[in-house]
N, C-alpha and C positions, 0 to 999 in steps of 0.2 A: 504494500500500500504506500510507502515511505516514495518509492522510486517514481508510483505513478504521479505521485503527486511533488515530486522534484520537476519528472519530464512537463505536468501543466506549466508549472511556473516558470520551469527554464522558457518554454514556448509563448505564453503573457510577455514575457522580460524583451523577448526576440520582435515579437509582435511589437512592440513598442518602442523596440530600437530602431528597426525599421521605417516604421514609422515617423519620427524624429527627421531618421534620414532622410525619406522623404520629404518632409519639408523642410530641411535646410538648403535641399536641393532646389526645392520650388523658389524659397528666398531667393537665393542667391542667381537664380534664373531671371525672376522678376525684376532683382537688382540689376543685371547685366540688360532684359531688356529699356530698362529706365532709362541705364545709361547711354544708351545706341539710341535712343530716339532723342535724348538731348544732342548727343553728338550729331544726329541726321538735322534736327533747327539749325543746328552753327554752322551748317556746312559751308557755306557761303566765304563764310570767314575762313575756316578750314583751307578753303579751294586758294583764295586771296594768295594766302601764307604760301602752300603747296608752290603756288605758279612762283611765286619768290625765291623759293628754295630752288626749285626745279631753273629757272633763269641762273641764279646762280652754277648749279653744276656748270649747266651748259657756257657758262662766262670762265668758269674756272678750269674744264678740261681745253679750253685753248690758248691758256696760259702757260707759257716760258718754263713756270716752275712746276705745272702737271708733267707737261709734255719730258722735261729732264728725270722726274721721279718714274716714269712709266719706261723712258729711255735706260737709265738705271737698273729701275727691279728686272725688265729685260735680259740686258745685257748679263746679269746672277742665275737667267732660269729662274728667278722666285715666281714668278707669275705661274709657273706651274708647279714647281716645288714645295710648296706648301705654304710657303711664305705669304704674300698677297695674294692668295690665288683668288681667295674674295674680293678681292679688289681695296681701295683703302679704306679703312674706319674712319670715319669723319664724324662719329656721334655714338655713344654710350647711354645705355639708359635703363631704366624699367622697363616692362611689357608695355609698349604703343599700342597693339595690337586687340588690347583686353581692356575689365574697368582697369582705371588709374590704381587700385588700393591692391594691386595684386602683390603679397609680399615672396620672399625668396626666387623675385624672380629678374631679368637681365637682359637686354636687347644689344645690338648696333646694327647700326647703318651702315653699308659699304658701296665706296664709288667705286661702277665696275669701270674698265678700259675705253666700254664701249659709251661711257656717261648715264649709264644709268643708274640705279640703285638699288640693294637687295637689302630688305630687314630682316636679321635673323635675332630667334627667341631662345632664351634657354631659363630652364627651372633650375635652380640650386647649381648642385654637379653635375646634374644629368647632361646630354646629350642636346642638340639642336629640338625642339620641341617645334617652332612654326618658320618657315620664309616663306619672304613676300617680295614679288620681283615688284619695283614701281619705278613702272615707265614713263609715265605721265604724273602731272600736276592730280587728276582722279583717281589716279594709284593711291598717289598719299593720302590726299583728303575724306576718301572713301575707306581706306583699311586702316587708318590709323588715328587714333583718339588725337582730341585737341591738345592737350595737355604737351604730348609725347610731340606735338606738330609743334607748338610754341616755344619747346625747347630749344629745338634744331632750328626752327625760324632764327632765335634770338642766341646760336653759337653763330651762326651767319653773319647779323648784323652786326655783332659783338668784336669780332674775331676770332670767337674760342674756338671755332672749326678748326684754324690754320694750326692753334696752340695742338688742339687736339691731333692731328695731322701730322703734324712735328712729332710728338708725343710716340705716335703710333710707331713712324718712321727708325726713329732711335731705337724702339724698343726691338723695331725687325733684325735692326744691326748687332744689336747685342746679340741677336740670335745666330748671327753667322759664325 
C-alpha cells in the first residue's frame, strides 16, 4: 500500500512540475512575442540605423586601410586558415538576435571580403548556436533587435568599430 501511494504522489509532484513548465514556457513565449512586435513598431528606425551601418561597410571596404588588411591576411593564407576566415569582427555583443535580457549569452558581427556581414551567436561554451548572413540594410533591421542595432550604429559613429578592428587585428597576430 506504502508504494502505491508513493507512485500517486510521485505522479501529483510530476503532474505539477510539468505543468509549471509549461507555463514558464508560455511566459516566456508571450515575452519574446511582446518583444518582436515592439521591435516590428520601431522598424522604421531600425531600417534608418541599418542603411547607416550598411553605407558605412560599403565606404569602409574601399578604403586604403580595408583593402591592405585583406591584402595582408591574404598574402598569411589566414582567410582560409582559420584565422579570418569569418571575415573581421567589427562588433561584440549579447544575442541581437533574441529578447535583449538573454543572459550567458555572446554575438559578433563579421565583415566578410565580399562586404557583407555575418552575425554569429553563441550560448556560454557551447558551440555556434545561430548565423545570420545580412546582406542588406533589411537583413539587419528585420533579424536583429534594436538595442543590438544601436550599438553597432553608435561603434560606427563613435569610432569604436576601428578601436575594435585594431583590437581584433593584434589579437590575430599574436596568434601567429
Amino acid at each position: 500500500m506504502g508504494l502505491e501511494k508513493a507512485l500517486k504522489d510521485y505522479g501529483k509532484h510530476l503532474k505539477a512540475y510539468r505543468e509549471a513548465l509549461r507555463e514558464e514556457e508560455a511566459l516566456k513565449k508571450s515575452e519574446e512575442e511582446r518583444f518582436w512586435n515592439l521591435e516590428r513598431k520601431n522598424y522604421g528606425e531600425k531600417l534608418t540605423q541599418a542603411k547607416e551601418i550598411c553605407e558605412w561597410v560599403k565606404a569602409f571596404t574601399k578604403t586604403k586601410e580595408y583593402k591592405e588588411i585583406i591584402k595582408h591576411f591574404e598574402a598569411y593564407d589566414l582567410m582560409k586558415l582559420g584565422g579570418i576566415s569569418d571575415g573581421l569582427i567589427i562588433h561584440n555583443g549579447g544575442w541581437g538576435h533574441k529578447h535583449k535580457d538573454s543572459r550567458g549569452c555572446w554575438s559578433r558581427i563579421y565583415l566578410n571580403q565580399n562586404g557583407t556581414l555575418n552575425y554569429k551567436a553563441w550560448y556560454k561554451w557551447l558551440g555556434i548556436k545561430t548565423t545570420l548572413k545580412l546582406k542588406k540594410p533589411e537583413d539587419l533591421a528585420g533579424k536583429l533587435n534594436q538595442e543590438y542595432i544601436n550599438e553597432l550604429h553608435k561603434s560606427i559613429i563613435t569610432g569604436e568599430i576601428i578601436r575594435t578592428l585594431d583590437k581584433e587585428i593584434k589579437e590575430e597576430i599574436k596568434r601567429l
